[in-house]
N, C-alpha and C positions, 0 to 999 in steps of 0.2 A: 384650253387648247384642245384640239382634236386633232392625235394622232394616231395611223392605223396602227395596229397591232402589229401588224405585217413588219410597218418599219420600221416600230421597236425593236420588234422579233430579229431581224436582220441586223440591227445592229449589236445586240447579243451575239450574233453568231460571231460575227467579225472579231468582237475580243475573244473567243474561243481558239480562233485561229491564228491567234498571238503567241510568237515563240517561249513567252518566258510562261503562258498559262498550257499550252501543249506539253514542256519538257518537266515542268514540277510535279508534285503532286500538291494539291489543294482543297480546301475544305469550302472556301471561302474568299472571292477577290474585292477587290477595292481598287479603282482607279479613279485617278482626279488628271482633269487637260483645261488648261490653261489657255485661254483664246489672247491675245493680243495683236497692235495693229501689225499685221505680218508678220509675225511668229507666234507660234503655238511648242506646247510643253505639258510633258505627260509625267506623270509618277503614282505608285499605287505599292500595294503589297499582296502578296499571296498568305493566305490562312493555309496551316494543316494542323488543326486541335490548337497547340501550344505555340507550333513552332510556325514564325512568322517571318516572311522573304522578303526585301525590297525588291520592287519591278517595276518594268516599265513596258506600253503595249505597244506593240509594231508586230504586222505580220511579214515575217521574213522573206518569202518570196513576192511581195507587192508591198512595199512598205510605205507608200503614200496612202491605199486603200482605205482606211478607216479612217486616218487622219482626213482624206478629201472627203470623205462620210459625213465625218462628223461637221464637219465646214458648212456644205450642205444641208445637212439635219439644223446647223445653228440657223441658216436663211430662212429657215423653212419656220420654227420657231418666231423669227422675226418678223413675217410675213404677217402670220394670227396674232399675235400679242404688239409687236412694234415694236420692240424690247429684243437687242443681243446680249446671248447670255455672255461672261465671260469667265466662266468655269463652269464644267459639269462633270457630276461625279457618279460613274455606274458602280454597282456593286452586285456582286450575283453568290448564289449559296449551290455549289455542284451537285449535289447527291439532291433537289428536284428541279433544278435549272432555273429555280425561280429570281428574277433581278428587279433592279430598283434603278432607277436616271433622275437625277435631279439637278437642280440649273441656280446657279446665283448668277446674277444679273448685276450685281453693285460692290457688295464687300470684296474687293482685290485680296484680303487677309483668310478669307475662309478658305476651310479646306488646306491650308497652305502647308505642304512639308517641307523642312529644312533642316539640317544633324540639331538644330537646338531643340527641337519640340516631334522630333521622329517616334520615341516611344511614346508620346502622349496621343501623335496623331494615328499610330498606327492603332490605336485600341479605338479611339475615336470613330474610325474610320470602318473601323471590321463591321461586318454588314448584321444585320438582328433585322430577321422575317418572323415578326413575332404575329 
């Protein structure tokens, strides 16, 4: 796949200006969204050292924004490979803004949080820029 930097870059930004990672403090985010046939669904957690928050990302004064982003970004994906993803999970580490995008295509079970497997997936999930 060939994508610009730019439009990574941008879409990093987007989750920055998501209310629940603007109002926390954090060391470390993790989101996972959910594509399906007409609805989409988000969930992730915020890192700070130890202590770790459920979230979820929408930018509060545009709250379609990222979500029609990412929709977009999924076309665009589809367009070079022929393949929609149907999950993708960014992850970013604050103190050098460095992030990660990755895409499952098939496994509907990856990624997936729900109160039965929340502390496994929250450690799972925390981001390691090693």
């Amino acid at each position: 796949m060939n994508i610009p930097a730019e439009r990574l870059q941008y879409i990093a930004d987007l989750f920055l200006r998501c209310k629940k990672v603007e109002q926390n403090p954090w060391t470390e985010l993790a989101f996972v969204f959910e594509f399906n046939e007409g609805h989409m669904a988000n969930s992730g957690f915020l890192y700070n050292g130890e202590a770790v928050r459920p979230a979820s990302a929408e930018i509060e004064d545009d709250p379609l924004l990222l979500d029609d982003t990412l929709l977009e970004f999924r076309e665009e994906i589809y367009e070079q490979c022929d393949w929609r993803f149907i999950k993708l999970l960014f992850q970013m580490e604050s103190e050098t803004g460095r992030f990660k995008i990755d895409f499952e295509f098939e496994d509907k079970s990856r990624w997936e949080i729900h109160p039965g497997n929340m502390m496994e997936m929250r450690e799972q999930l925390r981001p390691q820029f090693d």
